[in-house]
C-alpha positions in Angstrom: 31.9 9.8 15.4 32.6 8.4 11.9 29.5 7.4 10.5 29.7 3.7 10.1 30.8 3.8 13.8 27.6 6.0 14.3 24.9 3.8 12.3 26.4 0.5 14.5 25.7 2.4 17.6 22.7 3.5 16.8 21.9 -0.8 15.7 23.2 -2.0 18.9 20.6 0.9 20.7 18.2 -0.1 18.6 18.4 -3.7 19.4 18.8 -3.4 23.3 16.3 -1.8 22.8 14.1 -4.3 21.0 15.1 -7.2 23.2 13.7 -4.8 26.3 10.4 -4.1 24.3 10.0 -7.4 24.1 10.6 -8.1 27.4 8.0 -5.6 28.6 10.7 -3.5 29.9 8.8 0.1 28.2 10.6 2.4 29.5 13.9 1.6 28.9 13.2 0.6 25.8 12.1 3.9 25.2 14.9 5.0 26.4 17.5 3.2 23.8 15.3 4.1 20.4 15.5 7.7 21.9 19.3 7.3 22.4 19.4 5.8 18.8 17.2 8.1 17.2 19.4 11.1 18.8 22.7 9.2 17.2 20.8 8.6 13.9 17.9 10.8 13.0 16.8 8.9 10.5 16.6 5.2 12.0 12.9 4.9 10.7 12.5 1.8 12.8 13.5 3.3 15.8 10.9 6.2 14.6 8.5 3.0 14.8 9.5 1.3 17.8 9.0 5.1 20.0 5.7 5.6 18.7 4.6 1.9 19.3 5.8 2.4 22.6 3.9 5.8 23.0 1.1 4.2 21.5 0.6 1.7 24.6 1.4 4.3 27.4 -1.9 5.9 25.5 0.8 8.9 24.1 -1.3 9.1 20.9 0.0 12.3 20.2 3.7 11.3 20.9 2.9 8.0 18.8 1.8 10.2 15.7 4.6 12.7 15.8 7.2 9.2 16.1 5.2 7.5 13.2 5.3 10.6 10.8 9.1 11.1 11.6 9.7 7.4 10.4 7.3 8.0 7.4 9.0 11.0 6.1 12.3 8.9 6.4 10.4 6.4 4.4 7.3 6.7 3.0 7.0 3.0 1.8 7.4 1.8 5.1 4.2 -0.4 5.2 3.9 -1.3 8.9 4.3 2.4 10.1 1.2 3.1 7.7 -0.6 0.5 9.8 0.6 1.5 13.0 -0.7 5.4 12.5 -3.9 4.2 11.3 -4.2 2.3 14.9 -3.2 5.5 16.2 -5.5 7.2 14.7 -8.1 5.0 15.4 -7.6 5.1 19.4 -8.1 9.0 18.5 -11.5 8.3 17.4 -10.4 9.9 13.9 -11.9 7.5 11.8 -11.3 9.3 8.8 -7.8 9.9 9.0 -7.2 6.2 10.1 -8.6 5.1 6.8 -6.3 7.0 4.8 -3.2 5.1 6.7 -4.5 1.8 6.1 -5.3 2.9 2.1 -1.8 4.4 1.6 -0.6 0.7 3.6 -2.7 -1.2 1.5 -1.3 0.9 -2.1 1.9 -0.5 -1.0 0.9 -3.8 0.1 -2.6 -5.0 -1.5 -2.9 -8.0 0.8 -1.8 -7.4 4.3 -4.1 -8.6 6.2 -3.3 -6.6 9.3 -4.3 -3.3 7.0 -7.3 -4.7 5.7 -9.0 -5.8 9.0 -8.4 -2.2 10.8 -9.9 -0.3 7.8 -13.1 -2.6 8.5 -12.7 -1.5 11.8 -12.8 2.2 11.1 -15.1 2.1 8.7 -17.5 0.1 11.1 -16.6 2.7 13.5 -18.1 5.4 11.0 -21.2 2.8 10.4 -20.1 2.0 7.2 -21.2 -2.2 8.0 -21.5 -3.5 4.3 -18.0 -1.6 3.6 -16.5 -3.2 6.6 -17.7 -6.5 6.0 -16.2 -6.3 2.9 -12.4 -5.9 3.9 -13.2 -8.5 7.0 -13.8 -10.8 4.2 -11.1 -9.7 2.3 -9.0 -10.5 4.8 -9.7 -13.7 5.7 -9.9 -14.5 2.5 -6.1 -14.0 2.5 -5.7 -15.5 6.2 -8.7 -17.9 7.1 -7.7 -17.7 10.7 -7.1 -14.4 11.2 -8.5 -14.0 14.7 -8.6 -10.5 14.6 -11.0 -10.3 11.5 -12.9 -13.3 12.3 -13.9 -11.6 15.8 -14.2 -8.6 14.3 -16.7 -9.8 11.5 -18.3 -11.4 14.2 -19.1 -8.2 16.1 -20.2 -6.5 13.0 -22.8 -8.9 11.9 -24.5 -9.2 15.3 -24.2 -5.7 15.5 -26.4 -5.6 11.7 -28.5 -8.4 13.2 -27.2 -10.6 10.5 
């Protein structure tokens, strides 16, 4: 296959692949960013679309090895940062989680998305006045930002604040 004929291929997988994702359709979804990951070994999106995938069947494993394959295609790939962190988080490895959503945030200072799942983590590790910190910090950036919001929420009646 000549390889502008491969990367379209791989695209059109991709997308079918997307449009079923977002249609709920998992597994076959899972199976076209397979299928365009085995034409094109380094579609990073398709990397992030299996382990997002992975990542809802509960694969957390699976995710993570799919996330990491798309971050050595591109390390500057911001939402894959996020999306390990998540990971990560799920896997009660707090720590770890943290250090995705600082390389996410290196790259991207104000996403919001990043910010609010650090707080989480570092709530997680009962670091509260840290966590209120970046819940702030995010809505700051996005004052209705449901996820922060609730999640500063929890925090505060969890500090009896």
């Amino acid at each position: 296959m000549r390889f502008l004929d491969k990367l379209k291929s791989a695209k059109s997988l991709y997308n079918k692949g997307t449009k079923l994702l977002i249609q709920g359709n998992y597994k076959e979804a899972l199976n076209c960013f397979n299928n365009a990951v085995e034409v094109d070994p380094e579609y990073d999106f398709a990397w992030n679309s299996k382990g997002l995938i992975h990542e809802k069947f509960e694969e957390y494993q699976k995710a993570l090895e799919s996330f990491n394959k798309a971050l050595e295609i591109d390390p500057k790939f911001v939402m894959v940062w996020i999306n390990r962190g998540i990971t990560l988080g799920k896997l009660e490895k707090y720590d770890e989680a943290i250090k995705s959503f600082n390389k996410a945030l290196e790259l991207y200072p104000n996403q919001v998305l990043a910010l609010s799942n650090k707080g989480i983590a570092l709530g997680k590790l009962g670091k509260y006045d840290e966590a209120l910190n970046y819940f702030n910090k995010a809505i700051e950036l996005d004052s209705e930002y449901k996820p922060a919001l609730e999640a500063k929420e929890s925090l505060l009646k969890k500090m009896n604040k």
